[in-house]
N, C-alpha and C positions, 0 to 999 in steps of 0.2 A: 362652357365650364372646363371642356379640356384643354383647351389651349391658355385659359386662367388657371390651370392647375399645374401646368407644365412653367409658363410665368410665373409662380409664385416658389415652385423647386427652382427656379433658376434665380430668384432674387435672393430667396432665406437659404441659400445653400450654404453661406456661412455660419448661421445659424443652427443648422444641423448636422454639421462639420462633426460636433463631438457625438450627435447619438450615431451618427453613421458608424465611427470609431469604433463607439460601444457594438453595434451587428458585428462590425469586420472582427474584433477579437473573439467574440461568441462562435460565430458561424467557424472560424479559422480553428479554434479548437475542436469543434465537431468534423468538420471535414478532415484536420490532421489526424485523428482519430481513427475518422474509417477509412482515410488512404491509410493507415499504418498498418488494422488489424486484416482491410481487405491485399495488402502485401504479404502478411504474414498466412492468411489463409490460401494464396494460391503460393508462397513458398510451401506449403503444406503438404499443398497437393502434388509439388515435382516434387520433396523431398519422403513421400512416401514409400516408397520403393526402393529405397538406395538400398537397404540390406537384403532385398528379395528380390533381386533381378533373376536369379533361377533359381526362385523357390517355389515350387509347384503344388505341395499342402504341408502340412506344419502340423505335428500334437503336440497338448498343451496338458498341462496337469494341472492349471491355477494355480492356488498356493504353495501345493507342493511342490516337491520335484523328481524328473524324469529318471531315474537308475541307468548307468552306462549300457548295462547291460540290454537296456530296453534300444536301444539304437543298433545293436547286430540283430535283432528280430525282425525292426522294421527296415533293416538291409538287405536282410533275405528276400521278402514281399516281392513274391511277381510281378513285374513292374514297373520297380522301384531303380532308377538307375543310381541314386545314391541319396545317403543320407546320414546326417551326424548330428550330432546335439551342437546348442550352443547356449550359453550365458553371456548375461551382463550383472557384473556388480563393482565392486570399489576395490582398489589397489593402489599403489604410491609408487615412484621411479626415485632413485637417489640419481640427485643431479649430480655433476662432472665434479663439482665444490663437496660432492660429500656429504650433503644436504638434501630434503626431500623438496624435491619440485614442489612448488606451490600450486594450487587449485586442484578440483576433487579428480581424480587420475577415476576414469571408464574401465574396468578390465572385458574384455570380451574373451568370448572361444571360437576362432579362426578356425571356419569347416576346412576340414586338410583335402575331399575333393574338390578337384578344380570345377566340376560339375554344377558347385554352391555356392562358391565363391565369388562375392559379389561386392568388390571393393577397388577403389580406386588409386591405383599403387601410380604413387612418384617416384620410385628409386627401388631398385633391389627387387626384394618377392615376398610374397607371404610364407609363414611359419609351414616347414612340411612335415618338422619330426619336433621329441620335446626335446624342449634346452633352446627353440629359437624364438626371436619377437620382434613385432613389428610396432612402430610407433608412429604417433600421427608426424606428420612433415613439421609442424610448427614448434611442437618438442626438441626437434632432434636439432633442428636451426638454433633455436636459445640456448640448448648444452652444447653443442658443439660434439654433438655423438656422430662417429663413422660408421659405417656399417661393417660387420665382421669385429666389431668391438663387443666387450662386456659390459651390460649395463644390467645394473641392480633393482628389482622389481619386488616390493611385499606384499600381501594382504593381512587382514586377519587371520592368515591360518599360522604364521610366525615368521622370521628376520626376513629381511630382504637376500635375497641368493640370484648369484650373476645368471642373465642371458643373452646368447650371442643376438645382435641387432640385425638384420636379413633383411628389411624395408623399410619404406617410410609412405605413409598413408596420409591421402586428402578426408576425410574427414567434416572440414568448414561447411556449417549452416546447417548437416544434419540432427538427427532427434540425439544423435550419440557427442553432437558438442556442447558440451556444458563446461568449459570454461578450462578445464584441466588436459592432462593429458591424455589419451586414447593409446589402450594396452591391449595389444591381439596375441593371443598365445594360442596353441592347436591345446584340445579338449583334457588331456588330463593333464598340463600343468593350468590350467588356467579354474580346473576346480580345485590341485594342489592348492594355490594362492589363494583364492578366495573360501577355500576351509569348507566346501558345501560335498554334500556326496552327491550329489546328480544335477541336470541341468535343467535349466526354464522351459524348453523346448526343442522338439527333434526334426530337423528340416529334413524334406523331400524334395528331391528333383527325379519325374516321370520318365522313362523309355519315351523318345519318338512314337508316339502316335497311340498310348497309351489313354483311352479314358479316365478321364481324372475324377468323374463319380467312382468308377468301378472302383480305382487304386482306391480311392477315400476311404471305401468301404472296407479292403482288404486290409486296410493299415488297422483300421477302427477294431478290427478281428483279433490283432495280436497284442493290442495295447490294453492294459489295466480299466477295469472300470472307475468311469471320474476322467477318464482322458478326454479333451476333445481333441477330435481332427476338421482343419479350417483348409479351405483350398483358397488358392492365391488371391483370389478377387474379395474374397472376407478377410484374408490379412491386411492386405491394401486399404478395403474399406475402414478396419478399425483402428488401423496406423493414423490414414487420415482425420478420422471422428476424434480420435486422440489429440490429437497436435491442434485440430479447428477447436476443437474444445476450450485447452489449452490458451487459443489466440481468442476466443469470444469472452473468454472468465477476463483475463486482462481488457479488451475490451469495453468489458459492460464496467471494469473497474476506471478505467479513465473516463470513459461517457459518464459515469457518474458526475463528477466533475465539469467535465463539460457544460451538463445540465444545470449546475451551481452558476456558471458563467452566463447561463443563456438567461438564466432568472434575474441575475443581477442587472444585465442588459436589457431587457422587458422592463424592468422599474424605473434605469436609466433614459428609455427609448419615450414611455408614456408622460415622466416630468417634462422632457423637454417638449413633447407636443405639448402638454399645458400651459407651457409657459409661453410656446408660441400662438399658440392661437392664442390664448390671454390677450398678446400681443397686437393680434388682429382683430381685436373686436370692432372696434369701429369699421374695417375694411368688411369684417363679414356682415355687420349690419347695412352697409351699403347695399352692399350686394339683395341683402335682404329687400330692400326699400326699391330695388330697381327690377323685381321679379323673382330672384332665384328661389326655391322652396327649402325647405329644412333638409328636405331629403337629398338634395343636390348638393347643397353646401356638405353634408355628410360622407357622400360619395366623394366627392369633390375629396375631401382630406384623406380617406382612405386612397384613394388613388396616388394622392402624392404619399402618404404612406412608401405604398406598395414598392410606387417609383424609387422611393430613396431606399427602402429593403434591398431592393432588386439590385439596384448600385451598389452598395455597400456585400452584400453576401458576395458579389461577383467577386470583389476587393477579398473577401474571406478568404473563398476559394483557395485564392493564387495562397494567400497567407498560409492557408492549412497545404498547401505542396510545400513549400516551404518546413511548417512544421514538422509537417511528417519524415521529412530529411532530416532534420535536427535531431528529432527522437531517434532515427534509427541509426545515426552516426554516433548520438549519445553513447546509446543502446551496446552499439559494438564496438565503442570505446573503451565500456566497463566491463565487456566481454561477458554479457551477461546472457542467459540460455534461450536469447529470443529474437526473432528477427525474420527478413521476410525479402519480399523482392517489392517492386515499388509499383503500387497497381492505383491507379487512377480510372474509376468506371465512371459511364455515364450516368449508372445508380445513383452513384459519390454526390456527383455534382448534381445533381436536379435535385437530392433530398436535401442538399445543402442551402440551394438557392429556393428552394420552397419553404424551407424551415427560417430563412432571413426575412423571408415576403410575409411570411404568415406570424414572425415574431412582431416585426414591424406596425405589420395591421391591426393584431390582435392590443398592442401596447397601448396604438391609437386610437382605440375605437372610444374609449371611453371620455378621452378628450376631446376626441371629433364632435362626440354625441352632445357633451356639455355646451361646443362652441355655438350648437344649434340652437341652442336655449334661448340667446343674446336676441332680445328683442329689439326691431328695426327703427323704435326711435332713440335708442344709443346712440345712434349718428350722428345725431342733434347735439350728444351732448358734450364734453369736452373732455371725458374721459376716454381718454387710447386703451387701458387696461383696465380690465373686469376686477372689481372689489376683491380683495382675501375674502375666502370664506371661512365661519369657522365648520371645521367638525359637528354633524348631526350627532344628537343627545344620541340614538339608535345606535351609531358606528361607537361611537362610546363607551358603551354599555357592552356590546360585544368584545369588542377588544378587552375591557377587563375582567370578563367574564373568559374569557380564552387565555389570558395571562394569569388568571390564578389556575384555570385548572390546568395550564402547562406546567405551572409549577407545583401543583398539587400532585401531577403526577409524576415529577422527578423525586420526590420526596416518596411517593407511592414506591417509587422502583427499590429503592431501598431499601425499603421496610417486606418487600415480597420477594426481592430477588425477580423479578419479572422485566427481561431485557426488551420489551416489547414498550412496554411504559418508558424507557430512555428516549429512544426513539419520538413516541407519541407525544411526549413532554415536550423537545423542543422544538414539535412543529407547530404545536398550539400555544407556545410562549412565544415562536416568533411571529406566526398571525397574530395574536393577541399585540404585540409591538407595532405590527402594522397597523391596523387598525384603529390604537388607544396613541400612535404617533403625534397624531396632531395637537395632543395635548401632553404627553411626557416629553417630547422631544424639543419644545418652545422652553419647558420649565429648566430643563435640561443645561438648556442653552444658556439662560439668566442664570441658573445658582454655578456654573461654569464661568460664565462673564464676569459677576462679580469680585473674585480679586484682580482678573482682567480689567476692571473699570479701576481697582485702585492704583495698578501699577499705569495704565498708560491714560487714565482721565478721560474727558471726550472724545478721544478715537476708538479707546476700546467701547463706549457707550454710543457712539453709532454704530459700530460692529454689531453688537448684541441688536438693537433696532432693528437693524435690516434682517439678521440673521431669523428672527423670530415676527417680522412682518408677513408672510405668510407663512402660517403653520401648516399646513398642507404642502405645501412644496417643502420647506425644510423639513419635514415627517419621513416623505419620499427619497428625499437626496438622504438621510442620514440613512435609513431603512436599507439603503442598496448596501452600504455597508457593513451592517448588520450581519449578513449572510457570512460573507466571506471571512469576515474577522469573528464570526459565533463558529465559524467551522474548525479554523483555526486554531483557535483558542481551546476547542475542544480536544481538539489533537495535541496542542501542546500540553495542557493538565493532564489528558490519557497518555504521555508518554511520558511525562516526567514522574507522575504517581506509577506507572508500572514497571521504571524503573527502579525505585527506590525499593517496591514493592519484592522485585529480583534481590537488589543486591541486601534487604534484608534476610530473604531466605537462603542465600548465600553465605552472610556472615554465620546465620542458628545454625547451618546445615554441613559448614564446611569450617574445620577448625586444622588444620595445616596449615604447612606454606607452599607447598608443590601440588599441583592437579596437572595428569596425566592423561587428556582425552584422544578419542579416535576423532579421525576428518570423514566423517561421513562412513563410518564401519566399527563394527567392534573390537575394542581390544585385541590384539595376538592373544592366544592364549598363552606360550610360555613370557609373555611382558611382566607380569606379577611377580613370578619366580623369580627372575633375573634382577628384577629391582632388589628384591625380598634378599636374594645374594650376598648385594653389595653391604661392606660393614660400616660405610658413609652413612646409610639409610635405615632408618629406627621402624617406622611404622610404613608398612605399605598395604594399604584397603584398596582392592577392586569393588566397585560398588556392582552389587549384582543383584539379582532378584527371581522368584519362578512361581507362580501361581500353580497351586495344585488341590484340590478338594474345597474351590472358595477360599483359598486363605493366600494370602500372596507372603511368601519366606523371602526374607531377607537376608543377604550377609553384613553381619555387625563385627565390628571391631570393636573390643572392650574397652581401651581409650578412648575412642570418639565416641562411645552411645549415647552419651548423655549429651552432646550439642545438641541432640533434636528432641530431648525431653521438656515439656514442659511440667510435667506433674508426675508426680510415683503414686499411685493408690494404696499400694502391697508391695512388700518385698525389696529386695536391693539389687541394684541395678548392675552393683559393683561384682554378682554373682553370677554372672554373663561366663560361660566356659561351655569346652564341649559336653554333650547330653544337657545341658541349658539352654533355655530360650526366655526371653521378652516375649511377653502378648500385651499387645494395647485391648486397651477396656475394653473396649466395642465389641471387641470379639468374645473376650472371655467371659461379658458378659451374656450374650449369644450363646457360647456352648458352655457357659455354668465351669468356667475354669478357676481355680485359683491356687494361691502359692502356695507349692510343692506337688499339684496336681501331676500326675502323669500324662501325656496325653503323646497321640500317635501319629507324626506328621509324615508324608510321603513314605509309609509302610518300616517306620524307624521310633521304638520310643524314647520321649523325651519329659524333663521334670521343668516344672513354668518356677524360676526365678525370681520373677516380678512381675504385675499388671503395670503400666504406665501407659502415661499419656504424651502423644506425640506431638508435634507444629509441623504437619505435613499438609501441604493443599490436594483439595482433589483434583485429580487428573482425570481430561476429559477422555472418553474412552477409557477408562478404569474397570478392568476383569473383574476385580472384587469390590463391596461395599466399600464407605469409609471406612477404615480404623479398622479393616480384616487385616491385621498385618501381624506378623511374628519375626522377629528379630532372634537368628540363631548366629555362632560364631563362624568366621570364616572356614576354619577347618570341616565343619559337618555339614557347610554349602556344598562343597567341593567333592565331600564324599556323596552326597544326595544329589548334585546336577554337576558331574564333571566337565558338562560340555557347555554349560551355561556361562556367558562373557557377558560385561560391561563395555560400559559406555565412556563409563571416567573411574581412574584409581585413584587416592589421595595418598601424599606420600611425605613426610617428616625426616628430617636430619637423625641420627641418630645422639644421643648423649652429649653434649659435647663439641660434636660438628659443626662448623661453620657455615654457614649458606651456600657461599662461592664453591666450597668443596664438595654441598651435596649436592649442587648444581650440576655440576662438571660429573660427580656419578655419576646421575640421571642420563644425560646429554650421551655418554658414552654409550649409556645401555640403546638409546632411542638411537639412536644413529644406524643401526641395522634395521630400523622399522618405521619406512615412510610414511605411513599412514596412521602416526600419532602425533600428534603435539605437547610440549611441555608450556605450563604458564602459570605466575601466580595467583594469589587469589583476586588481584587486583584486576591483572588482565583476563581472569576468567570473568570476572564481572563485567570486563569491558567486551567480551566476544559475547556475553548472554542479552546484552544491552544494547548493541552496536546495530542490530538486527532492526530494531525500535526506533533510535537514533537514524539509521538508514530511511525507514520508512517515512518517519516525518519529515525528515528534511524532501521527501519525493511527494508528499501530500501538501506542503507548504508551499514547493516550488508550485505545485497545479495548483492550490485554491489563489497563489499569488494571482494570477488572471483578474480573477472573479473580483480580488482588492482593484485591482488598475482599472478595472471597468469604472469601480464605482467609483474612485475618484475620478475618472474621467466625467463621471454625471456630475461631481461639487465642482470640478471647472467648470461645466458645460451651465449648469444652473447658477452658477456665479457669472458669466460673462451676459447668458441671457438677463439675468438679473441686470446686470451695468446698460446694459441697453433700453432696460424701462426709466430706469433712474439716470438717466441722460439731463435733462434738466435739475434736477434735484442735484447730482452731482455739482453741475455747472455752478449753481447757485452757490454751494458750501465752497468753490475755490472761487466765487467770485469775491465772497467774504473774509478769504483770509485761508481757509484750508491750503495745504500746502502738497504739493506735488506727491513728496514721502511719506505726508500722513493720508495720504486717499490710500495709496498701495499699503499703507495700514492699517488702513481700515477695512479692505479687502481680505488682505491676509489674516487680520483678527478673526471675520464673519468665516472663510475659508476653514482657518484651523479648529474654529467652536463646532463647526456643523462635524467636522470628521471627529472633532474628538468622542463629541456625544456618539454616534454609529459605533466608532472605535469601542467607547467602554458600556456602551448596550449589546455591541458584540462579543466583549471579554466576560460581562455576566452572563450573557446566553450560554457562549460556551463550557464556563465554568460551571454553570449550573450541568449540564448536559455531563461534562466530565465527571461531578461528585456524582450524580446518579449513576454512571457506570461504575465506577468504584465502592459505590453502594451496592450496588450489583454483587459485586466479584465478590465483597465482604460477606454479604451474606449467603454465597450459596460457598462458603467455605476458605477462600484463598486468601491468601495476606497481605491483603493493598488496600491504602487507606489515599484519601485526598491528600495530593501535594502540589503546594500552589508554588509553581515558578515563575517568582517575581520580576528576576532578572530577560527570564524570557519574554513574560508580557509587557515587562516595562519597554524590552527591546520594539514590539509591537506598535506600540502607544507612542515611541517615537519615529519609527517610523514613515505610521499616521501624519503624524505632524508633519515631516518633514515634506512626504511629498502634496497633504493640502496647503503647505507655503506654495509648492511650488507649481500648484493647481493655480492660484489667485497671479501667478508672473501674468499669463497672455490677457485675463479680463481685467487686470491693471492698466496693460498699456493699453486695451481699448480705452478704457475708460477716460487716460490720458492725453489720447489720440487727437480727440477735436478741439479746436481754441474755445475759449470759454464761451466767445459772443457769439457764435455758432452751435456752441450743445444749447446755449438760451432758447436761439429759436427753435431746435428738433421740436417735432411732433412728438 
């Protein structure tokens, strides 16, 4: 039987050409996978320590921060041979052009002992007094900066102001490269710029020979309670748990996916054993009739299984080294904050080539199991191929039982807000699809065919014949694609409805033509003023905000309040001045407010205006209830949180002013402050949305696999097909069929079965999308279903395009042998 098992992989090897395919793409995704994130986790492990080559223990304050002054206390520490604070936060360089460098610019604070100093300098030195700065190498090459030059550096604390350049720093691949530039400054200009009074943490480097329990303790002595002190090997520890963290979340996010692929290729791997053994039936009743038992014949298929797993995952392997190259060349193409060194274990590979064997087997087992059914005098009789069967009443019954309550529970999610039921819906619609296949997917296939029969007449009418000849097999083949285009298709509905969803809340919320945001920092604080200045500029709002006694204050501009009113209960809204405030309902109805009430916000009284009602979504992490909100004017913000900044100002021409002119205001004011952006409304919608857009297109590019698989199973179950119907074919051209119309009739059956998978996968996913957006609707936020036609249309031909181009290779088999020779095939 083994040496029949190894003869029958070496006869049907073209035969299983395409499910092998299907492994190597599965497996190749899994394996590029974990060569990527097992790269990324030992770049982890050397990039842990770059900033703590002589850092001996370190206090931490958590959220808060360390006071300068706490850094000469723990200088004094017996001990202690040096130590000094340091940060990281966000800052901006004005490049050579006068412009702000692009990407999010790192600020650091550059310990001035050389004791702590633990950086890798290409040119020049590090900062030793203030007024000097050090920049990464890669910056100072795109501007074309010298060193002993002036180069212009801002944060949030206000304009950009010159400093001399004295290095230039390696940087590449650690935790502190994110894509922008890296800004080292010694400790008090670099909390100047970033506007903070104290720092993250205060490093220590030991005296020679100095126990580093004892110092820990002594330090722990002079520091605030609430501080911790961490000695070097729990720095190192949590640097790394960080970064591995980091690399396992991305991870288990592409495995995801992966696993989409490995399932689609299991559906693909199992039809095509059915339709081969199908194929052997008589060959397996022989065997029957000359001794073998069921349980050998059984074995017997699993083995060759195994064989062709084993073949095929090795093929993966190489593929996912491969992959994993692509991704990480991608990766640092787009200069994006991840990346790794290139680690190939023997873990890798053995869990890959067990995962190909055991997908293989597992595919098989149940066609193995059926081929043993085939009783031993079939051999007798003149059928090569086991009957279609149909579908058991049982599987029937189940499957519509599973597809209503997948869809009873998309419909559920909506009506409860419970994101858990999104989920649970489309996995019981798409078992339900699987299993009620045999009979929606045939009917499918006819009210599909049908104008197909009238535009091409008996070609398309053997199409639809064969397509729906066995309903099991075409259940299978359309099924596989089901998956990938129901996943798709989910993402494309959830990204086009959360789009629109944005740039609705954008238009109610935002009624200028200028928005003025920070790149990953707060506003400068004097940026308001300086706008507020110019006589170009009519209205300038910093939108600002501050939770204080459950009630979160707002600053409102009396011109724009009403974009985000939907409703006035009480009072006018137009009454908004300083000692006035807006309360939305929720609240005032809560504390018993109403208009004219006095009431006392952060130790200040005030008179309520109006009750109104607002179009705010809730934000997750939200300090206060919904609708605890009060709306006070700009002016009595700024006297109640002077220190409070924004995220974005909104900013209007003044009277009169032309666009181009208050354009060019703006642009002059920003020009001192790197680390803002000027943009209309238009292109704010497109920075809120591009985020989203990004994504899908990275979620489409991965589930694309999991589609190529499964068309790879309608070739692979098309050409198996052309092999049973050898004579059949022969017969129809020996009558007259014509060379053009077989490969049309191919391509008809080809594009019917994908289209059906295709639009059983656009309602899955559709369905799956309006229940998320029923979701979001109901626990508050303002996204409704939006169907992108133009997208899935793009989909749906796609589909098509490449099951034409599935039917090319089991065309020309088909065409392959002279007529009076496919007559006589077995």
């Amino acid at each position: 039987m083994l040496r029949l098992t190894l003869r029958q992989v070496r006869a049907d090897g073209l035969r299983l050409l395409f499910s092998c395919l299907a492994v190597v793409l599965g497996v190749a995704f899994v394996a590029g996978t974990l060569i990527f994130t097992d790269g990324m986790r030992a770049g982890a492990y050397a990039r842990a320590g770059t900033f703590d080559r002589h850092t001996d223990l370190a206090a931490y304050a958590g959220k808060t921060l360390l006071p300068p002054d706490l850094v000469e206390r723990v200088r004094a520490v017996d001990g202690v041979a040096a130590a000094d604070g340091e940060l990281t936060g966000t800052a901006g360089v004005v490049g050579a052009d006068g412009k702000p460098v692009l990407g999010y610019g790192v600020l650091a604070a550059i310990p001035a002992d050389p004791a702590l100093q633990s950086y890798d300098v290409v040119a020049g030195r590090l900062p030793r007094q203030p007024g000097e700065l050090v920049l990464d190498a890669e910056t100072v090459a795109d501007q074309g900066f010298s060193l002993g030059t002036p180069v212009r550096v801002g944060g949030s604390a206000g304009a950009a102001r010159p400093y001399t350049l004295v290095g230039t720093l390696d940087v590449a691949g650690t935790s502190r490269d994110v894509g922008g530039p890296y800004i080292g400054l010694v400790g008090a200009d670099a909390l100047a710029v970033a506007g903070v009074p104290g720092y993250d943490r205060i490093m220590v480097a030991a005296r020679p020979g100095m126990d580093r329990q004892a110092l820990a303790d002594r330090v722990r002595a002079v520091v605030e309670p609430g501080v911790t002190v961490k000695d070097r090997q729990t720095i190192l520890d949590e640097a790394v748990e960080d970064a591995v963290r980091d690399g396992r979340q991305f991870g288990l996010f592409l495995l995801t996916f992966a696993a989409v692929a490995v399932i689609v290729a299991g559906f693909v791997i199992a039809n095509t054993f059915a339709i081969v053994l199908a194929q052997r039936t008589r060959r397996t009743a022989l065997l029957r009739m000359v001794g073998a038992t069921r349980g050998q014949v059984f074995r017997a298929t699993l083995a060759e299984a195994a064989l062709t797993g084993l073949l095929a995952s090795a093929l993966g392997v190489l593929a996912g080294v491969g992959l994993a190259a692509g991704l990480g060349a991608l990766l640092s193409a787009l200069d994006a904050p991840v990346g790794g060194e290139f680690s190939v274990t023997a873990r890798t590979v053995s869990l890959c080539l067990g995962l190909g064997v055991l997908l293989t087997m597992v595919s098989a087992a149940v066609p193995a199991w059926q081929g043993t059914r085939v009783a031993p005098v079939a051999a007798l009789t003149d059928a090569a191929v086991q009957p279609a069967r149909r579908a058991g009443r049982v599987r029937l019954a189940a499957g519509g039982v599973l597809l209503a309550a997948g869809v009873a529970a998309l419909v559920g999610a909506g009506a409860t807000g419970q994101v858990p039921l999104v989920a649970a819906g489309g996995v019981l619609a798409f078992l339900g699809i699987v299993l009620f296949g045999p009979l929606l997917v045939p009917a499918l296939v006819r009210v599909l065919g049908w104008p197909a029969r009238r535009l091409f007449g008996a070609t398309a009418g053997l199409a639809v014949a064969n397509a729906v000849r066995n309903p099991r097999r075409a259940a299978a083949t359309a099924t596989a694609m089901v998956i990938g285009i129901g996943l798709v298709s989910a993402f494309v509905v959830g990204a086009a409805s959360a789009k629109a969803g944005i740039e609705r809340a954008v238009d109610q919320e935002i009624g200028v033509d200028f928005l003025v945001t920070g790149i990953g920092t707060e506003l400068p604080a004097p940026l308001a003023g300086e706008l507020a200045a110019r006589p170009e500029l009519g209205i300038v709002h910093e939108q600002r905000s501050h939770v204080v006694d459950g009630v979160e204050l707002r600053a409102a501009h009396p011109a724009l309040v009403r974009r985000t009113l939907s409703a006035v209960d009480a009072g006018d809204p137009a009454g908004l001045a300083p000692g006035t405030v807006l309360v939305h309902r929720e609240l005032a109805a809560a504390r018993d407010w109403t208009v004219g009430s006095t009431i006392t916000l952060a130790g200040r009284p005030f008179r309520v205006a109006a009750v109104v009602a607002a179009e705010e979504p809730i934000l997750a992490g939200s300090q206060v209830p919904a609708g605890y909100v009060v709306d006070v004017v700009d002016a009595d913000f700024t006297r109640l949180f002077p220190t409070e900044r924004g995220y974005l100002a909104e900013v209007d021409p003044a009277e009169g002013v032309a666009l181009d002119t208050a354009q060019a205001a703006i642009e002059s004011v920003l020009a001192e402050y790197p680390t803002v952006n000027l943009l209309h409304q238009a292109a704010y919608k497109k920075m809120l949305t591009g985020t989203v857009d990004m994504l899908l297109t990275f979620v489409t590019a991965l589930l694309g696999l999991a589609v190529v698989i499964a068309l790879v199973g309608v070739a692979n179950t098309l050409s198996l097909s052309v092999v049973e119907r050898t004579r059949e074919n022969a017969v129809l051209r020996a009558v007259g069929l014509t060379r053009g119309r077989m490969r049309a009739v191919l391509a008809v059956e080809a594009v019917l079965t994908a289209l059906v998978g295709t639009l059983l996968g656009i309602a899955l996913g559709t369905g799956v999308g309006a229940g998320g957006m029923a979701v979001l609707a109901r626990i508050g936020a303002d996204f409704a279903l939006v169907m992108p036609w133009g997208r899935l249309g793009l989909v749906v031909g796609v589909a098509v395009l490449a099951a034409l181009a599935a039917s090319v290779l089991p065309a020309r088999r088909a065409l392959s042998r002279p007529v009076v020779e496919a007559l006589g095939a077995e």
